[in-house]
C-alpha positions in Angstrom: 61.5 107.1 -20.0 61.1 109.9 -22.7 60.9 108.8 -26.5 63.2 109.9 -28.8 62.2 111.8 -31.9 64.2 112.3 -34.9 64.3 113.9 -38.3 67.2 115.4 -40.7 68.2 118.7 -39.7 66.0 121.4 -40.8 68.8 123.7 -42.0 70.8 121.1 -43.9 70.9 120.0 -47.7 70.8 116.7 -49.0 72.3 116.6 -52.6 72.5 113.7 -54.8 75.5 113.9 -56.7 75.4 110.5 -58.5 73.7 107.4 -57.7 75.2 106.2 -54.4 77.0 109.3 -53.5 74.9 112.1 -51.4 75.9 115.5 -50.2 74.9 116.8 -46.9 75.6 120.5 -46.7 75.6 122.2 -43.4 74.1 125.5 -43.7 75.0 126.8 -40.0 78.4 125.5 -40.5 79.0 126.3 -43.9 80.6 122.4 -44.1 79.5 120.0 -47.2 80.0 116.2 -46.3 79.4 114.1 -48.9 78.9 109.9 -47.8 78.5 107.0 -50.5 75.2 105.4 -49.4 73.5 102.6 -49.7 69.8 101.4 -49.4 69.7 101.4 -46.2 71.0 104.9 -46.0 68.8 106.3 -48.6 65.3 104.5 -47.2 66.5 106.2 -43.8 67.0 109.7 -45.3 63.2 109.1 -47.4 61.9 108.4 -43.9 63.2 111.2 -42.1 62.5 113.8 -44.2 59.2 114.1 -41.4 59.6 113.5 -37.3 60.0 110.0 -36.3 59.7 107.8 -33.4 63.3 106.6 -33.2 62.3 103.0 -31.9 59.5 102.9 -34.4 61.4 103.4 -37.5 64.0 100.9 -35.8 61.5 98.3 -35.9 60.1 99.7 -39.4 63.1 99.2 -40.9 64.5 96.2 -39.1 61.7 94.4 -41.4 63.3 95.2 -44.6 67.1 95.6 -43.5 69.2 93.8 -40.6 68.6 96.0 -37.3 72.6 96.5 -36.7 73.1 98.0 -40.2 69.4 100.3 -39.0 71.2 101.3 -35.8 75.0 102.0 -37.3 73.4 104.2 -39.9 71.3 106.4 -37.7 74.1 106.3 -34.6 76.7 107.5 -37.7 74.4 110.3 -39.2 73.3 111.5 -35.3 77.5 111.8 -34.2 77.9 113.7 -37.8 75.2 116.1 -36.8 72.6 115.2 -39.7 70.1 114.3 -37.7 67.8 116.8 -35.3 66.7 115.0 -32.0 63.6 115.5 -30.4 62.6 114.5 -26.7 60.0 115.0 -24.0 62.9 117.4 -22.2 61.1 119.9 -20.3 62.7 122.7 -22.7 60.5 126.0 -22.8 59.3 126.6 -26.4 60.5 130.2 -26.0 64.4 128.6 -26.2 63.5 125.7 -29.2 65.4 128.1 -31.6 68.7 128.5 -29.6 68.4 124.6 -28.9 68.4 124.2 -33.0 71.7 127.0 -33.0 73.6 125.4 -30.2 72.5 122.0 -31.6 74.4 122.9 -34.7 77.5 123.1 -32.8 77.5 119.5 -30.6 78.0 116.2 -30.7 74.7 115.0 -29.3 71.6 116.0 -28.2 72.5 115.6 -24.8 75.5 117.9 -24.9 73.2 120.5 -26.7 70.9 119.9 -23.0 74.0 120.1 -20.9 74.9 123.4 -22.3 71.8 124.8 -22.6 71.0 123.9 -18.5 74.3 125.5 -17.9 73.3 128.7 -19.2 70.0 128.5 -17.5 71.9 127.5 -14.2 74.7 130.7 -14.7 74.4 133.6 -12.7 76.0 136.4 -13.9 76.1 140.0 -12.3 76.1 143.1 -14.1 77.0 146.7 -13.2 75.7 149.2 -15.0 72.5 149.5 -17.0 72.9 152.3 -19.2 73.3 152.3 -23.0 75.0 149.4 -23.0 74.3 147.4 -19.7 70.2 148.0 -19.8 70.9 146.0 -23.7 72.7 143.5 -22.1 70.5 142.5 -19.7 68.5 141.9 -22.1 70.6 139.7 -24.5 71.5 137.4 -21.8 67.7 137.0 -20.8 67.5 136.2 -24.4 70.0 133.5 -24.1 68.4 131.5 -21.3 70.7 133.0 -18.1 68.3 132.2 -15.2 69.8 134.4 -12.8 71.4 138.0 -12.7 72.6 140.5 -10.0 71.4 143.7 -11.4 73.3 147.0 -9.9 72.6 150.6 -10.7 71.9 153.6 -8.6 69.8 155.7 -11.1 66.7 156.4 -12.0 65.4 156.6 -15.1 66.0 160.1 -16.8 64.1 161.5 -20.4 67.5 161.4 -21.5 68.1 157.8 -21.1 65.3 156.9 -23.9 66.9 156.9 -27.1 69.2 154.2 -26.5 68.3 152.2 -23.4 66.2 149.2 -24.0 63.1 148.5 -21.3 62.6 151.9 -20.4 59.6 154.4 -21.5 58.5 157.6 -20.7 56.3 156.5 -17.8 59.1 155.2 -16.7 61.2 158.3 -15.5 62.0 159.0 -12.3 61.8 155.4 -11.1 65.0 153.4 -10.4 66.3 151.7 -13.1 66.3 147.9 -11.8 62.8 148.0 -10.5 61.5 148.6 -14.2 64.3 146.0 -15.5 62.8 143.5 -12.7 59.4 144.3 -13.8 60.7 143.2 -17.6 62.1 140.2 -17.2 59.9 137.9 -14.4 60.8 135.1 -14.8 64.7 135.1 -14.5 65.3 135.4 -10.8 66.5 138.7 -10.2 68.6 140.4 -7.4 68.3 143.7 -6.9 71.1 146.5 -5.6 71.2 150.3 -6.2 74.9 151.2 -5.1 77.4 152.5 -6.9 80.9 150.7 -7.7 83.5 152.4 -5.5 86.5 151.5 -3.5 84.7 152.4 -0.6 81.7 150.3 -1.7 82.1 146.4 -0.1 80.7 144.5 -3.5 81.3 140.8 -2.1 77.2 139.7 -1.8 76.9 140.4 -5.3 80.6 138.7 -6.9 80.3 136.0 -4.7 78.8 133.1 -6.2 78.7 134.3 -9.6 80.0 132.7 -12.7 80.5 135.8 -14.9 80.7 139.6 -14.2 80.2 142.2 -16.5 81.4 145.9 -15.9 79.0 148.9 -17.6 79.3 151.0 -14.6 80.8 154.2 -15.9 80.9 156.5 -13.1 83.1 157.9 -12.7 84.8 156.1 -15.2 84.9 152.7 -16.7 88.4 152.3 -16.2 88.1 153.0 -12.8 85.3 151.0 -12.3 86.8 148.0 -14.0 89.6 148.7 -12.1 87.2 147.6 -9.0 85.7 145.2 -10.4 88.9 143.7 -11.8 90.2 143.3 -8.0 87.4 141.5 -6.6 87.2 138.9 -9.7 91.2 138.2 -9.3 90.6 137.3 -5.6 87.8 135.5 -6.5 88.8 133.6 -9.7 85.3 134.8 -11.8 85.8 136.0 -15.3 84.6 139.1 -16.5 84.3 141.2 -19.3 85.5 145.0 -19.7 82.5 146.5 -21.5 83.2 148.2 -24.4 81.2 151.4 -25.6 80.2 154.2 -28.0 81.8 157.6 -28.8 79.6 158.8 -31.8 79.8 156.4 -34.4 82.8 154.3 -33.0 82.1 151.5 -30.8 84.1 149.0 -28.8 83.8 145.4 -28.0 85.4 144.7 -25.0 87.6 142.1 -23.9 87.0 139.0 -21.5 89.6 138.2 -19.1 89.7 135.0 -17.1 92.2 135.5 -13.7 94.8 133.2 -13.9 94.2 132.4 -17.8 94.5 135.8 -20.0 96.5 139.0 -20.2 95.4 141.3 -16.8 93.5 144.4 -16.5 96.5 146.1 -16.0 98.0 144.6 -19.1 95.3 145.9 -20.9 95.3 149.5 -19.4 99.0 149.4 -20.7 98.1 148.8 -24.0 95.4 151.2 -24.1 98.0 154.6 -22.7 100.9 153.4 -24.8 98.9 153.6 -28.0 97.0 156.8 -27.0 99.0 159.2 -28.7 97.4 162.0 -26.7 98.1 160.8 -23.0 101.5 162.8 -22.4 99.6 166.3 -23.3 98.0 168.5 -20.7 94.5 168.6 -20.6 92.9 171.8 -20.4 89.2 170.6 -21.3 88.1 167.2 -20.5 85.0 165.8 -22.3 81.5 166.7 -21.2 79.5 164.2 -23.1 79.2 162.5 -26.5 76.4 162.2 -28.9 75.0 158.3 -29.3 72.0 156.2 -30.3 70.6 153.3 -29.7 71.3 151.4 -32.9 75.3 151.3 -32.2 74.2 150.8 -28.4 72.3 147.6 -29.0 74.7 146.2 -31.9 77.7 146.9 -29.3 76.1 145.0 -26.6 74.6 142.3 -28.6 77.9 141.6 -29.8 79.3 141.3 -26.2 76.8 139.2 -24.9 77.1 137.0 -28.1 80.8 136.7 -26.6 79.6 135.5 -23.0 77.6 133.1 -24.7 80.9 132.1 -26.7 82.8 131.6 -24.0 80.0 129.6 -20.9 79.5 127.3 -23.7 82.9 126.9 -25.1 81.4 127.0 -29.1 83.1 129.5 -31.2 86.9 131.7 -30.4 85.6 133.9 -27.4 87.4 137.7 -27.2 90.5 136.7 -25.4 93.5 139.2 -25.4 91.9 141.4 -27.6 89.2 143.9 -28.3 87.4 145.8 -31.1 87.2 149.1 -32.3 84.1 149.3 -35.2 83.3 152.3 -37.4 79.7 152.1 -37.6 79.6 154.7 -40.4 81.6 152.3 -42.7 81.6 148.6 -40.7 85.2 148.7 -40.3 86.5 146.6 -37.7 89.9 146.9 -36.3 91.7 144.1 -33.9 93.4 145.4 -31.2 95.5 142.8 -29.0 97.4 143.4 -25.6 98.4 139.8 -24.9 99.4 136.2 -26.9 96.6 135.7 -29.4 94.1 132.8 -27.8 92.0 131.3 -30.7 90.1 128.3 -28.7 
């Protein structure tokens, strides 16, 4: 059986502001609780201040206090998240940071675990690895997803390289998920260079996913989405729309869960009937848009910070809504096409 460590939480306060009353203030959360303690409390908090063997301080302190009062104390300050539990768990040391982030946000120690196995057990495919997608990739290696259904037809081109992550100049002329594969080891990886289009089957690689996410742009994302949206309603997988860049605007796109949010569709609506420009002829469509890889990064960061909102179910994921930010002057403006969803 694996021992139990503890210690007070490395990102907390403890303030004394009289004799028997103590403050705990909760950085992460920004939440102050404040507890009249007694000896028993305090001696605890002395000890802790270092990593302990649970059962050892236990018995440490069952010889100057009575063990139930011991064992209330630390079982009241672990369920109020004071405490920061440590066990032989298997966790790689490269996720011991996100373990202290999600642990900020649980109950226990073991639902910090459960989460964080879920999002090593998640397989999540994305299409598209572009500005955005290649970024994205990257975030949710970052987060722990342990296995991801890379698709892109390209190859890697001079112009990719000042706002795709992974690639370099050695790099060009080489299809994009070979050098993404090559990147990231060990996540398990599969591999597919097609493009997203109705004539396209897509099944092997939306089947068995828990999470899409749409950066395929060609044609268009709209179109695209507008595949992708079709196989994840007859599926029942959520997905997210991925936002983008157009000079120094960026959007944050929304997720939308079949069955549970507004549609696609819905969204589309939203999107002509406040485009004051869709009932005008167009006589010169757009040939391309200048972008870099700061607003690139920062949109998809953002996005893959809402995946992780929403598998783990801590913090209000993008529901019904996405965002339009003015990099030049951090502006964000909240843009909804469905009931506002705040849990």
């Amino acid at each position: 059986m694996a021992k139990k460590r503890i210690k007070l939480k490395p990102s907390m306060y403890v303030l004394k502001e009289e004799r028997d009353r103590y403050k705990f203030v909760l950085t992460s959360r920004r939440k102050v609780l404040t507890y009249k303690v007694n000896s028993v409390v305090t001696e605890v908090i002395s000890r802790l201040m270092q990593e302990r063997d649970y059962s050892e301080l236990v018995a440490e302190l069952a010889e100057k206090h009575p063990r139930e009062e011991v064992e209330l104390c630390l079982r009241s300050m672990e369920s109020q998240g004071l405490l920061r539990i440590f066990s032989d768990d298997g966790i790689e040391p490269k996720f011991q940071r996100q373990i202290e982030f999600l642990d900020e946000f649980t109950k226990s120690y073991e639902e910090t675990l459960k989460l964080h196995q879920k999002l090593r057990s998640t397989r999540v495919t994305i299409f598209g690895l572009g500005g955005i997608g290649s970024w994205m990739a990257n975030g949710l290696y970052q987060i722990g997803i342990g296995h991801m259904v890379l698709c892109d037809p390209d190859k890697v081109e001079i112009s990719n390289l000042n706002r795709q992550l992974f690639f370099s100049e050695k790099d060009v002329g080489r299809d994009k998920v070979d050098v993404i594969e090559e990147r990231i080891p060990d996540v398990l990886i599969e591999k597919h260079k097609r493009f997203v289009s109705q004539e396209e089957n897509l099944e092997d690689m939306i089947i068995g996913s828990d999470f899409i996410v749409n950066c395929a742009d060609n044609p268009s994302v709209q179109r695209t989405s507008e595949i992708i949206d079709s196989y994840a309603t007859r599926f029942n997988i959520p997905y997210l729309v991925s936002g983008g860049y157009n000079l120094h605007l960026g959007m944050v796109g929304p997720i939308i869960i079949p069955g549970k949010t507004a549609t696609f569709a819905e969204f589309l609506r939203h999107q002509k009937e406040n485009d004051v420009l869709s009932n005008l002829d167009k006589i010169k469509d757009i040939e391309s848009t200048g972008n870099i890889g700061p607003i690139a990064g920062a949109i998809a960061n953002i996005q893959v910070m809402e995946i992780f909102k929403y598998l783990t179910g801590k913090g209000r994921a993008n529901l019904n809504r996405f965002a339009e930010i003015d990099f030049m002057d951090l502006s964000i403006k909240w843009n909804y096409f469905g009931e506002e969803i705040t849990t």
